[in-house]
Predicted model as a PDB file, atoms N, CA, C, CB and O in Angstrom, pLDDT in the B-factor column:
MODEL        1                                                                  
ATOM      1  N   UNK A   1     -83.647  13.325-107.932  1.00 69.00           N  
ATOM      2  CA  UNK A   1     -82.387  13.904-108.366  1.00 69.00           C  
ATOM      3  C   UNK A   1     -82.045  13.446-109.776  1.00 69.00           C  
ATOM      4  CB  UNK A   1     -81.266  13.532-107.399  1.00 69.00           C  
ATOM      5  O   UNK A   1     -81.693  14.189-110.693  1.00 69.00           O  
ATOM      6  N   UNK A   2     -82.199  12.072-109.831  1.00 78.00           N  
ATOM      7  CA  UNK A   2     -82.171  11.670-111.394  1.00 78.00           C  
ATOM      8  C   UNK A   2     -83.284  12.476-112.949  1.00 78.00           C  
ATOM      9  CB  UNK A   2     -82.652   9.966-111.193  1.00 78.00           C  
ATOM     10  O   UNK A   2     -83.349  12.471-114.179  1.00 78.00           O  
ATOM     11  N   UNK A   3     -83.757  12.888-112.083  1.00 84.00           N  
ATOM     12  CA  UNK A   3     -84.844  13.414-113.117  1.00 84.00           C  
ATOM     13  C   UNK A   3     -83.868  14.840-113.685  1.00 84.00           C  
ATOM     14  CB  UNK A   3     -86.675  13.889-112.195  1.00 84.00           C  
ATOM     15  O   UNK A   3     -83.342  15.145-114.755  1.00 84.00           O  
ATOM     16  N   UNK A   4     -83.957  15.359-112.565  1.00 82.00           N  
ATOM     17  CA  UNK A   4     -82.891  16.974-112.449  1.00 82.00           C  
ATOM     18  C   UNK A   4     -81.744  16.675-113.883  1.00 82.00           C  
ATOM     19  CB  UNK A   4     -81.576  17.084-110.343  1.00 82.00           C  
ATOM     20  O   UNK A   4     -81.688  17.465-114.825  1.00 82.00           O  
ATOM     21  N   UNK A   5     -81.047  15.625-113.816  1.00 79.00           N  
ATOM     22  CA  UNK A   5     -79.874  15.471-114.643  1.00 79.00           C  
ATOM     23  C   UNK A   5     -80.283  14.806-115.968  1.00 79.00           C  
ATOM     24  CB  UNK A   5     -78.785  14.640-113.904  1.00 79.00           C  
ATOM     25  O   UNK A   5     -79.458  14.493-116.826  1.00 79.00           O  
ATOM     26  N   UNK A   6     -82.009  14.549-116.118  1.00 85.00           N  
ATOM     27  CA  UNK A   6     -82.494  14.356-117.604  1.00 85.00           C  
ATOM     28  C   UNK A   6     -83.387  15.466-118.233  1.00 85.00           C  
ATOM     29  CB  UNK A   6     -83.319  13.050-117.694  1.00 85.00           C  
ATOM     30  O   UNK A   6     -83.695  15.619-119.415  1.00 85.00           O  
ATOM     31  N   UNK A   7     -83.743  16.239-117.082  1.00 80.00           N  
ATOM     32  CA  UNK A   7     -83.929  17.440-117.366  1.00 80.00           C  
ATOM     33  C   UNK A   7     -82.793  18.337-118.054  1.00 80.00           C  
ATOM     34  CB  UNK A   7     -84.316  17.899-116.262  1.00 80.00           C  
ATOM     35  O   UNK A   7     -83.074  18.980-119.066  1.00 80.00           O  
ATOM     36  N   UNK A   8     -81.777  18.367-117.614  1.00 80.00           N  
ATOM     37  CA  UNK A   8     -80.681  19.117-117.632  1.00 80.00           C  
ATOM     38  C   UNK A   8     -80.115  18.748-119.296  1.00 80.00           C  
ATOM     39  CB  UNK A   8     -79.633  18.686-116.259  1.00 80.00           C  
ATOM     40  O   UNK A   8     -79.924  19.522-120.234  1.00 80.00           O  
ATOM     41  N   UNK A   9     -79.974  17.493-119.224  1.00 79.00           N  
ATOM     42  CA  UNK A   9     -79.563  17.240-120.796  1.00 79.00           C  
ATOM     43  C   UNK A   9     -80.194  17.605-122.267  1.00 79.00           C  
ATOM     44  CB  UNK A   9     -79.538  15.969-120.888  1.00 79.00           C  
ATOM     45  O   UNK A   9     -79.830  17.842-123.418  1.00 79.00           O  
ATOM     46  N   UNK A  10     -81.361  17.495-121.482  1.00 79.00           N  
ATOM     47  CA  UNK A  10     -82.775  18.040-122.452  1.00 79.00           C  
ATOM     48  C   UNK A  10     -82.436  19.240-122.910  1.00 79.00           C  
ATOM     49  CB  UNK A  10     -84.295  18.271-121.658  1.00 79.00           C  
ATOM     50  O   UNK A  10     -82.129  19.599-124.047  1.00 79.00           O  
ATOM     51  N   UNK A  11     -82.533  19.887-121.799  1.00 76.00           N  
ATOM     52  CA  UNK A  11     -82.528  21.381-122.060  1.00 76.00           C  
ATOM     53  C   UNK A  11     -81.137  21.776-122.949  1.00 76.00           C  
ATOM     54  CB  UNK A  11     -82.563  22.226-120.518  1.00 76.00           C  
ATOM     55  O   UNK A  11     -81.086  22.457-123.973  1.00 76.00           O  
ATOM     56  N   UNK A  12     -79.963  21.085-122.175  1.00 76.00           N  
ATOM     57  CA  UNK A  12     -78.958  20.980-123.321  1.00 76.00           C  
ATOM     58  C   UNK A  12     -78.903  21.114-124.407  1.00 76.00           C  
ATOM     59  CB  UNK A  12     -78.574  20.248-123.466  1.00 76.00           C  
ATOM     60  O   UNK A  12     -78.385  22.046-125.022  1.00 76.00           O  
ATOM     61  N   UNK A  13     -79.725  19.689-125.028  1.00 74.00           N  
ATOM     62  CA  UNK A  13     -80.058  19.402-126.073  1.00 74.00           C  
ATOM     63  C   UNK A  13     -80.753  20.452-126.934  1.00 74.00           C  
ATOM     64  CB  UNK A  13     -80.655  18.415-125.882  1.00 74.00           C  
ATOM     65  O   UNK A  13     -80.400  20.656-128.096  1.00 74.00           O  
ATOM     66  N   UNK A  14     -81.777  21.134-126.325  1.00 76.00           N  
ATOM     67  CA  UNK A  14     -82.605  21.982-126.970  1.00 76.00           C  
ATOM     68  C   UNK A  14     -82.012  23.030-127.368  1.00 76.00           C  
ATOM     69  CB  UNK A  14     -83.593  22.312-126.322  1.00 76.00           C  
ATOM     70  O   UNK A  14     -82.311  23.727-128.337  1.00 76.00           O  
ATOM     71  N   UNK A  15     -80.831  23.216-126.347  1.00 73.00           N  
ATOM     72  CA  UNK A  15     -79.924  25.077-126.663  1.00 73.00           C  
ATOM     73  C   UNK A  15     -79.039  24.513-127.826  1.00 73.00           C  
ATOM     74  CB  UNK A  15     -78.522  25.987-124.954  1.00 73.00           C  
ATOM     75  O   UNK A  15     -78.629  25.435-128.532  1.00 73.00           O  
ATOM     76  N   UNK A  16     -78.715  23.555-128.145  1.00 69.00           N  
ATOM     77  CA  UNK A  16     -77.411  23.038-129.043  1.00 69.00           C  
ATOM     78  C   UNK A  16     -78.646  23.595-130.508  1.00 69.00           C  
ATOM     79  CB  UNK A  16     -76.735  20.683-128.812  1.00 69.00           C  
ATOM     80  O   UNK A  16     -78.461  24.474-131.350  1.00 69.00           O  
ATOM     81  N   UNK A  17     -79.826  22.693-130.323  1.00 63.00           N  
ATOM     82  CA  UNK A  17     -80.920  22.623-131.946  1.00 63.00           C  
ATOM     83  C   UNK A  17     -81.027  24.478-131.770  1.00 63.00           C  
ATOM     84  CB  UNK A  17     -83.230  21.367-131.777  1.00 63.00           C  
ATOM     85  O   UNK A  17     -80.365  25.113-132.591  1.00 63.00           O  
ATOM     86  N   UNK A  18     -81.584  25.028-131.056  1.00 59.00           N  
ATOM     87  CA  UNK A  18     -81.669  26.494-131.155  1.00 59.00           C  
ATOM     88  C   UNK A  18     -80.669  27.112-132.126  1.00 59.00           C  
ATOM     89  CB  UNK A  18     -81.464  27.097-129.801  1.00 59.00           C  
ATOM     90  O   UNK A  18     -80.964  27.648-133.194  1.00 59.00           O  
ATOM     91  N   UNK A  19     -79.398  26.963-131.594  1.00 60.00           N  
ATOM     92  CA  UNK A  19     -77.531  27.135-132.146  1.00 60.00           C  
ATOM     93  C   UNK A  19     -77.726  26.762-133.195  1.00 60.00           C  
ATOM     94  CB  UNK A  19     -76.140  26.231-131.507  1.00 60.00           C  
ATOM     95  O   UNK A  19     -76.719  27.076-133.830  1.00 60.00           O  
ATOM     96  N   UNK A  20     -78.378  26.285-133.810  1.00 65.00           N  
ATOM     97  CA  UNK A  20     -78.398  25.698-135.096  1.00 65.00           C  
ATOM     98  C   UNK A  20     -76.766  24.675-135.039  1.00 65.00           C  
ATOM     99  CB  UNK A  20     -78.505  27.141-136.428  1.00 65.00           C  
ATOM    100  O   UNK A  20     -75.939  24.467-135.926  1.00 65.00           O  
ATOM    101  N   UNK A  21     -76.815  24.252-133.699  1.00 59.00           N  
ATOM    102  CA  UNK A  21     -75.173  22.999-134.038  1.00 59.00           C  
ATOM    103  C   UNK A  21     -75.758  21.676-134.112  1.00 59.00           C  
ATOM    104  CB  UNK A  21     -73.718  22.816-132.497  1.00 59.00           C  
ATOM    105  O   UNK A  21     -76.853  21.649-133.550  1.00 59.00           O  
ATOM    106  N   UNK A  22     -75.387  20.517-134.636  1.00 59.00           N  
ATOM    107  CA  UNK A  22     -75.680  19.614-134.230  1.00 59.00           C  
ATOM    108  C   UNK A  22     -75.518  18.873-133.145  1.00 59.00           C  
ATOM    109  CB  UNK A  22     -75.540  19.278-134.798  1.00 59.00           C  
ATOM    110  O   UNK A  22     -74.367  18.915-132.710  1.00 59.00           O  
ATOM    111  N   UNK A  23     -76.283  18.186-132.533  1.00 58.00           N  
ATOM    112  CA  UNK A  23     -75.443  17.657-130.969  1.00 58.00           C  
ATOM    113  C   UNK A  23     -74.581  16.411-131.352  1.00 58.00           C  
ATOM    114  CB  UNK A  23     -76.686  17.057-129.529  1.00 58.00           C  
ATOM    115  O   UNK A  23     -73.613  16.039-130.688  1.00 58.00           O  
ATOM    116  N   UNK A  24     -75.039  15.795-132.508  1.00 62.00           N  
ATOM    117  CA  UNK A  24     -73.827  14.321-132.908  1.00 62.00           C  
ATOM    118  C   UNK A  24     -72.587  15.151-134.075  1.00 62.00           C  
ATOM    119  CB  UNK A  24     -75.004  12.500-134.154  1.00 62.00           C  
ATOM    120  O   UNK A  24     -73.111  15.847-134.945  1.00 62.00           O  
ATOM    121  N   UNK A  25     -71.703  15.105-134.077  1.00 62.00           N  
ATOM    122  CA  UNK A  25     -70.820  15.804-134.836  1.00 62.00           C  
ATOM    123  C   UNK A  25     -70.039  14.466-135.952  1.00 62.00           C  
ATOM    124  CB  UNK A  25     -69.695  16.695-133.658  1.00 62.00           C  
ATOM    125  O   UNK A  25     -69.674  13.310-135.743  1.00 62.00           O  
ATOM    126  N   UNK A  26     -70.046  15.252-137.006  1.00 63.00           N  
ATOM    127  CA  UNK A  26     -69.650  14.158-137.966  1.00 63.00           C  
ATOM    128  C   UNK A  26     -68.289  13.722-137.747  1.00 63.00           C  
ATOM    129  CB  UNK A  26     -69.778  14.583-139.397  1.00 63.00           C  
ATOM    130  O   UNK A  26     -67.310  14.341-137.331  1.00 63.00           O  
ATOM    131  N   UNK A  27     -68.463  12.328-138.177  1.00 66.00           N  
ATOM    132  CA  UNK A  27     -66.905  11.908-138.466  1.00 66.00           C  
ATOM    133  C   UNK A  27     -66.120  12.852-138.927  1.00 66.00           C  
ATOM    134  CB  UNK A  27     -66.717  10.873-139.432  1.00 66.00           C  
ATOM    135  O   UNK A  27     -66.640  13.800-139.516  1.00 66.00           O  
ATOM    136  N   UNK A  28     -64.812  12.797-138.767  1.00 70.00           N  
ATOM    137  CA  UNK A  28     -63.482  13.665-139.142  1.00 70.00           C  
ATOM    138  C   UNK A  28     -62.876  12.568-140.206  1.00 70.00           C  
ATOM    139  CB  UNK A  28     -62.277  14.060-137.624  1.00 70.00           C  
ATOM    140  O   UNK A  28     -62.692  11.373-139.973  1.00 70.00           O  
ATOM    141  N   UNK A  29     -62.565  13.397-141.649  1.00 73.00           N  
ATOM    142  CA  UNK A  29     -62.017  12.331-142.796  1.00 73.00           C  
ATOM    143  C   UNK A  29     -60.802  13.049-142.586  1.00 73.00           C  
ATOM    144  CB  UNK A  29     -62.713  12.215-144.545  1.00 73.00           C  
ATOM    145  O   UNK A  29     -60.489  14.202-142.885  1.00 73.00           O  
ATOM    146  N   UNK A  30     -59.860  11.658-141.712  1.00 76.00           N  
ATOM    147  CA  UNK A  30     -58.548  11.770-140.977  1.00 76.00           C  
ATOM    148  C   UNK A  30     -57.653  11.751-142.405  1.00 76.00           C  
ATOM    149  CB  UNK A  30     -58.200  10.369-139.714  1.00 76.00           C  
ATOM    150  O   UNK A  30     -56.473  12.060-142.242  1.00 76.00           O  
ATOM    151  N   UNK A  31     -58.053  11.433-143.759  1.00 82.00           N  
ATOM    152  CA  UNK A  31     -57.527  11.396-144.520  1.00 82.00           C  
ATOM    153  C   UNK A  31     -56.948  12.660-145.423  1.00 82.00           C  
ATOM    154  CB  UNK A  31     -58.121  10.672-144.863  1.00 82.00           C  
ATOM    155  O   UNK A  31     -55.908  13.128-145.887  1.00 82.00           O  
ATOM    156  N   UNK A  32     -58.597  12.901-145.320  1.00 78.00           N  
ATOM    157  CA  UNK A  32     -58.430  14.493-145.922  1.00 78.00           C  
ATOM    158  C   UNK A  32     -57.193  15.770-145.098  1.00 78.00           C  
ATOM    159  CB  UNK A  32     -60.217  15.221-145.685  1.00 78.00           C  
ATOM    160  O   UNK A  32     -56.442  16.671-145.471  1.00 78.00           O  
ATOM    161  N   UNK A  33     -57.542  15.222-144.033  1.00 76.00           N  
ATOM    162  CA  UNK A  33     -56.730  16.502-143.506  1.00 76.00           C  
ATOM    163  C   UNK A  33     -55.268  16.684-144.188  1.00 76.00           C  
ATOM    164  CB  UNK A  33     -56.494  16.359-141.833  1.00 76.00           C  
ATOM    165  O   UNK A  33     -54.966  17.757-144.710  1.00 76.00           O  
ATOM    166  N   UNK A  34     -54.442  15.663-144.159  1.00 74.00           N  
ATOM    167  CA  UNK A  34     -52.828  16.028-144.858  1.00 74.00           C  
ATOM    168  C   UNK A  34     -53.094  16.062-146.011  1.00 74.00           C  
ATOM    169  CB  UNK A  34     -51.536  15.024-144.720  1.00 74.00           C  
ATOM    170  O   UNK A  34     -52.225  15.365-146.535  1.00 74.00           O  
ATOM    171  N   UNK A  35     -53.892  16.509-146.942  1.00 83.00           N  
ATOM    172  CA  UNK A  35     -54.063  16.770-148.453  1.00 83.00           C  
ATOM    173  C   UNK A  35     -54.043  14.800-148.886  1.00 83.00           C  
ATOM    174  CB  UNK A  35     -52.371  18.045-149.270  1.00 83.00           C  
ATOM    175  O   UNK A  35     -53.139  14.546-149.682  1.00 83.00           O  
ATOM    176  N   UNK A  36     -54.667  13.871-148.569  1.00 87.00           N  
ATOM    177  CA  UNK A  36     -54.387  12.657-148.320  1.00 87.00           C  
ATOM    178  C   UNK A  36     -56.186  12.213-149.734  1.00 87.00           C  
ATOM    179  CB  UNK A  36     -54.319  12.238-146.068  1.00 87.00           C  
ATOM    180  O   UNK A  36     -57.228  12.865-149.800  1.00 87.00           O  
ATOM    181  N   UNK A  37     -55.828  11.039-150.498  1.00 90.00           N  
ATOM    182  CA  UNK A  37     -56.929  10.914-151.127  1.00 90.00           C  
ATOM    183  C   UNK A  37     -56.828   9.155-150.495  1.00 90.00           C  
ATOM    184  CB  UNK A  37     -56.918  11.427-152.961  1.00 90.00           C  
ATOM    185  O   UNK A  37     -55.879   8.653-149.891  1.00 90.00           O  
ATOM    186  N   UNK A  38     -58.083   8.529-150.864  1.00 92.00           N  
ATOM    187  CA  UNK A  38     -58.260   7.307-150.674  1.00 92.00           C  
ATOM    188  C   UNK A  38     -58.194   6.229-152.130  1.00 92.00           C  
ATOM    189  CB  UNK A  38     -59.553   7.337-149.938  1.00 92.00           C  
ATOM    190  O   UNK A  38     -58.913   6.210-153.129  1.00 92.00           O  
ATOM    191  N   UNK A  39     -56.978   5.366-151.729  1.00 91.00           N  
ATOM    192  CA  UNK A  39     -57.135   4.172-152.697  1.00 91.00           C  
ATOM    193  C   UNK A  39     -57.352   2.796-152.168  1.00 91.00           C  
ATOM    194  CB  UNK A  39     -55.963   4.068-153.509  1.00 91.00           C  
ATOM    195  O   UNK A  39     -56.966   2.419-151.061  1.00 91.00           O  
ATOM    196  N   UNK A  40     -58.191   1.853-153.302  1.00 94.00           N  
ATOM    197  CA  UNK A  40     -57.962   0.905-152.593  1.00 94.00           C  
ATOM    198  C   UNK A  40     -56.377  -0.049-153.004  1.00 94.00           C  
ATOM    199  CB  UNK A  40     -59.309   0.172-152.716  1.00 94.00           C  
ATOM    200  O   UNK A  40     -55.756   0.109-154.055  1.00 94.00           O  
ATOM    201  N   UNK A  41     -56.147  -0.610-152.355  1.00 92.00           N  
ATOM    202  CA  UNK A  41     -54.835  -1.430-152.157  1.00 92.00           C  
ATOM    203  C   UNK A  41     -54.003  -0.535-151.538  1.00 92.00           C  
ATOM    204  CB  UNK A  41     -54.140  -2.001-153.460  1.00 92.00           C  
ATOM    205  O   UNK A  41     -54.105   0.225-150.575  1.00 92.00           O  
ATOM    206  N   UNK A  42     -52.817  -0.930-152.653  1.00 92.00           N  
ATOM    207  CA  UNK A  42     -51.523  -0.153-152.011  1.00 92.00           C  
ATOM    208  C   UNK A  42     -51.206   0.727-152.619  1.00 92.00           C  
ATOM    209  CB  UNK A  42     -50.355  -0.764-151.838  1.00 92.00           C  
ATOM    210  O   UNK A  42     -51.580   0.691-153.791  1.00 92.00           O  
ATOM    211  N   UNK A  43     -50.277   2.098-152.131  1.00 92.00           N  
ATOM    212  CA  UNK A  43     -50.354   3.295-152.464  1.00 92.00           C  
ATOM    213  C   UNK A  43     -49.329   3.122-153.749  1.00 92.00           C  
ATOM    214  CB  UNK A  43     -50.021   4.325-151.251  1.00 92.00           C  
ATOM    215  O   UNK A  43     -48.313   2.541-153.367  1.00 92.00           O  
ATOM    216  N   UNK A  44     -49.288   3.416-155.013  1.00 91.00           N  
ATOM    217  CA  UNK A  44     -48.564   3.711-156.309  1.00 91.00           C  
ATOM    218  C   UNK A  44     -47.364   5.033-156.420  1.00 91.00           C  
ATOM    219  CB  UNK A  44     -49.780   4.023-157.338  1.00 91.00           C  
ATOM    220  O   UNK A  44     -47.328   6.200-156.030  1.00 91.00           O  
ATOM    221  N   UNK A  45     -46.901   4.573-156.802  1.00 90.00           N  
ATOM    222  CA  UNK A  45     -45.884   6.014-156.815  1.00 90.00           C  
ATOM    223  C   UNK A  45     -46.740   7.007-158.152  1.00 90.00           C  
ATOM    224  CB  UNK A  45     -43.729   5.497-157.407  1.00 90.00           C  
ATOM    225  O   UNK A  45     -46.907   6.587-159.297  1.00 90.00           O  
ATOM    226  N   UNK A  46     -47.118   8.154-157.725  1.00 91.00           N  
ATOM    227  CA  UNK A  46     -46.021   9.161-156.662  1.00 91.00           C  
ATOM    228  C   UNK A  46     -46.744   9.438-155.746  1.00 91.00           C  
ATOM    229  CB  UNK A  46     -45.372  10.615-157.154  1.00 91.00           C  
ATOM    230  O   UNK A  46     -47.062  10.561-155.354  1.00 91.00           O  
ATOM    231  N   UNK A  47     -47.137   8.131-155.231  1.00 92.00           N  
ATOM    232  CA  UNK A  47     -48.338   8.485-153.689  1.00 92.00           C  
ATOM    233  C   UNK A  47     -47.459   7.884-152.817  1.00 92.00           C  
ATOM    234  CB  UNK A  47     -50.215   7.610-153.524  1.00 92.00           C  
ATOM    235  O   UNK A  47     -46.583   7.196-153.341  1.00 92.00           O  
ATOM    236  N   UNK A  48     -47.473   7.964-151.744  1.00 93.00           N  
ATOM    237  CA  UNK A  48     -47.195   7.299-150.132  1.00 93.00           C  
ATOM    238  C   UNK A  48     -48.158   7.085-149.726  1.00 93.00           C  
ATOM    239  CB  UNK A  48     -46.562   8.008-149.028  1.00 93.00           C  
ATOM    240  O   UNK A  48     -49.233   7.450-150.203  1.00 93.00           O  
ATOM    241  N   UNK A  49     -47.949   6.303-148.540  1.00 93.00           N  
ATOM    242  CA  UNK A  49     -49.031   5.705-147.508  1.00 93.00           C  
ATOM    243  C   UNK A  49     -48.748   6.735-146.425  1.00 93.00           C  
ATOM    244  CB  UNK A  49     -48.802   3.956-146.956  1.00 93.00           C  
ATOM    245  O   UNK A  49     -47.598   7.090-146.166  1.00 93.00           O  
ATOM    246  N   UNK A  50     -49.925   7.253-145.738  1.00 91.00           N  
ATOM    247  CA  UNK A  50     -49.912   8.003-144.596  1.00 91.00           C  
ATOM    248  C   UNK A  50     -51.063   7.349-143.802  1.00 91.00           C  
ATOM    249  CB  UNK A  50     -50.065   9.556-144.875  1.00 91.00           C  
ATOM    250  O   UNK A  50     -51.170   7.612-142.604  1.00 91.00           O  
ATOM    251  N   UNK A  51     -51.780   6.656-144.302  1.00 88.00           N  
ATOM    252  CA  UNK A  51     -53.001   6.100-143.017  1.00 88.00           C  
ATOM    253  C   UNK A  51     -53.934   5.544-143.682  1.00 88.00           C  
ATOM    254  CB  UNK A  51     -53.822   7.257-142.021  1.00 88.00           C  
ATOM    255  O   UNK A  51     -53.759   5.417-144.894  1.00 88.00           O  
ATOM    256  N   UNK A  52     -55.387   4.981-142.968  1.00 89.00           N  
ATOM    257  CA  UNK A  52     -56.265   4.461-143.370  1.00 89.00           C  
ATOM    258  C   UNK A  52     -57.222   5.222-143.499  1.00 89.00           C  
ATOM    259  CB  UNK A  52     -56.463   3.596-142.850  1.00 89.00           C  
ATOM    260  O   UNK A  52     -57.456   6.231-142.833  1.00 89.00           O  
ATOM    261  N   UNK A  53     -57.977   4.668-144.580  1.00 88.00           N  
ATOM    262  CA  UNK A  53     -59.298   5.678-144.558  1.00 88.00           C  
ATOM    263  C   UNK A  53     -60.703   4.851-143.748  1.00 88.00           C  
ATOM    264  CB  UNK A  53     -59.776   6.092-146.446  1.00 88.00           C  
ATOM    265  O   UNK A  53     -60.732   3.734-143.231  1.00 88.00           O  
ATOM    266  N   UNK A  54     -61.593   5.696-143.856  1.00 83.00           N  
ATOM    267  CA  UNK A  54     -62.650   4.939-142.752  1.00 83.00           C  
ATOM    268  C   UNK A  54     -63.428   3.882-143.748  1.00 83.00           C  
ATOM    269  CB  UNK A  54     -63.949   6.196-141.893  1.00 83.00           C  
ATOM    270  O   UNK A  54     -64.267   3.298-143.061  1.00 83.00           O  
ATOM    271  N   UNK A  55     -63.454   3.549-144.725  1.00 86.00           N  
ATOM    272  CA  UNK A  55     -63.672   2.345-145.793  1.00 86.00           C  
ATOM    273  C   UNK A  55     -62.424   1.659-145.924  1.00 86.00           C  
ATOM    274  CB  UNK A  55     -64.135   2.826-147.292  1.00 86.00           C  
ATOM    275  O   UNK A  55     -62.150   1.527-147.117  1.00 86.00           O  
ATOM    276  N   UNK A  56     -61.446   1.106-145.063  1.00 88.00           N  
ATOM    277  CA  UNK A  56     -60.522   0.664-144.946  1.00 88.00           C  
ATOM    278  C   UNK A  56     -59.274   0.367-145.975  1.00 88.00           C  
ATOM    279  CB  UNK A  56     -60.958  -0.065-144.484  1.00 88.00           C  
ATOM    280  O   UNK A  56     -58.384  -0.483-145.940  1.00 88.00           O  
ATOM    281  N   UNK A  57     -59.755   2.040-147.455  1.00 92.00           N  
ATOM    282  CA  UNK A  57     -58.652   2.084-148.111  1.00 92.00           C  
ATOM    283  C   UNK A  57     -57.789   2.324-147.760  1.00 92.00           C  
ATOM    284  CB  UNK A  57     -58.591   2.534-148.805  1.00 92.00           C  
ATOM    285  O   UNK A  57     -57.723   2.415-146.535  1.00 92.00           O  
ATOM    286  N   UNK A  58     -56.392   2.623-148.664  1.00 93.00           N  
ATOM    287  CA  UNK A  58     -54.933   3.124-148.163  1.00 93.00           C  
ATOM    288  C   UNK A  58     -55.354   4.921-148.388  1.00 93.00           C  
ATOM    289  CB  UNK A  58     -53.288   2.369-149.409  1.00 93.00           C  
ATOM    290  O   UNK A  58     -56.198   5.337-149.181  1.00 93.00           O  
ATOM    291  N   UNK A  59     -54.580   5.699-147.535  1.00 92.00           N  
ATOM    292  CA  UNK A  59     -55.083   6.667-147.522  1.00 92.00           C  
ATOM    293  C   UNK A  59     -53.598   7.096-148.048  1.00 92.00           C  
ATOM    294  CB  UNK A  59     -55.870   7.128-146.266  1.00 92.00           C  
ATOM    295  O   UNK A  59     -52.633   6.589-147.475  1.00 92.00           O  
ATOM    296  N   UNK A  60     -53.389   7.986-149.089  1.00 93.00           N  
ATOM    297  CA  UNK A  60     -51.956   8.092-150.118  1.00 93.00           C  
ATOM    298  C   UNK A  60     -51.687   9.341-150.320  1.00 93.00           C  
ATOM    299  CB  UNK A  60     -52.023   7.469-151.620  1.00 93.00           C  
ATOM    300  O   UNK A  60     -52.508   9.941-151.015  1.00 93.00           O  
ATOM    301  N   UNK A  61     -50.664  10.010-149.875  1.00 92.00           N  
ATOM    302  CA  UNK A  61     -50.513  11.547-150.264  1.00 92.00           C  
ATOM    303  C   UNK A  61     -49.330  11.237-150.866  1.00 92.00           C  
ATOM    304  CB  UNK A  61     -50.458  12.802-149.071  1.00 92.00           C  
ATOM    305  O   UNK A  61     -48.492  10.375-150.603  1.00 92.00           O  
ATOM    306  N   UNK A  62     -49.428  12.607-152.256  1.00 89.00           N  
ATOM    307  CA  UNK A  62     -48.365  12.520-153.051  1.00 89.00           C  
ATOM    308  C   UNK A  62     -47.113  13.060-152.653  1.00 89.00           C  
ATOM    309  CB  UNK A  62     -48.668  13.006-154.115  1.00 89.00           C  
ATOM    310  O   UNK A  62     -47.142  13.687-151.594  1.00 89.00           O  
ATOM    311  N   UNK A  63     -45.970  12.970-153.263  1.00 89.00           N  
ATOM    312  CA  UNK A  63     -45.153  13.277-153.460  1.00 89.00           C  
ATOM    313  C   UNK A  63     -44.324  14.889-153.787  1.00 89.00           C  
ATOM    314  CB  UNK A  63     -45.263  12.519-154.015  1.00 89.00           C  
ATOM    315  O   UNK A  63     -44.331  15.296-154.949  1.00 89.00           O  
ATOM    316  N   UNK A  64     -43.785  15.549-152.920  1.00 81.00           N  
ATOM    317  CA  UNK A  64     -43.726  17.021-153.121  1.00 81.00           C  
ATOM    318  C   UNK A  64     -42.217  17.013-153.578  1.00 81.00           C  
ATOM    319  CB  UNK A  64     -44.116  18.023-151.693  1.00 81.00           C  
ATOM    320  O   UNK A  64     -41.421  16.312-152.953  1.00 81.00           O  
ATOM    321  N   UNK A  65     -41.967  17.468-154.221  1.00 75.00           N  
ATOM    322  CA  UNK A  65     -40.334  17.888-154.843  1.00 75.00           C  
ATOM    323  C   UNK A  65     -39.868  18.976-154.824  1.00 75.00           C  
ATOM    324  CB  UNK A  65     -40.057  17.726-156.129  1.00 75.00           C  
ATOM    325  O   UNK A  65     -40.314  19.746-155.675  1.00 75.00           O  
ATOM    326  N   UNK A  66     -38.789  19.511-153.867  1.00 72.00           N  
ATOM    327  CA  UNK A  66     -38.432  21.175-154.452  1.00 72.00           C  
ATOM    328  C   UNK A  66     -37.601  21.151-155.073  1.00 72.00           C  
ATOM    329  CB  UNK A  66     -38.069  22.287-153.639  1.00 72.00           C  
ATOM    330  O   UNK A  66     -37.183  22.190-155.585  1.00 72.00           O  
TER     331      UNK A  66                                                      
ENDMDL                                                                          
END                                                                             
């Protein structure tokens, strides 16, 4: 029965490479998404801090004014 369920992944595996998808999916740059750039230290005006980046800069989006 164990074989059945390494069979099964295989084959998985093989329909994902066919798809042309990858089966490991890249990191997500949590930074990028809110229009967010990476500095190191602390964020400068006219940046804010919104999060970390995955090189453990400050991740800083600017400042919007209407």
């Amino acid at each position: 029965m164990r074989i059945l369920y390494q069979l099964l992944v295989v084959l998985f595996m093989m329909l994902q490479g066919a798809a042309g998808q990858s089966y490991f999916p890249r990191p997500i740059n949590h930074c990028a998404v809110p229009n967010g750039r990476c500095f190191p230290g602390i964020c400068r005006r006219p940046y804010y801090w919104v999060g970390t980046c995955l090189n453990g800069f400050s991740c800083c989006k600017r400042y919007v004014e209407v």
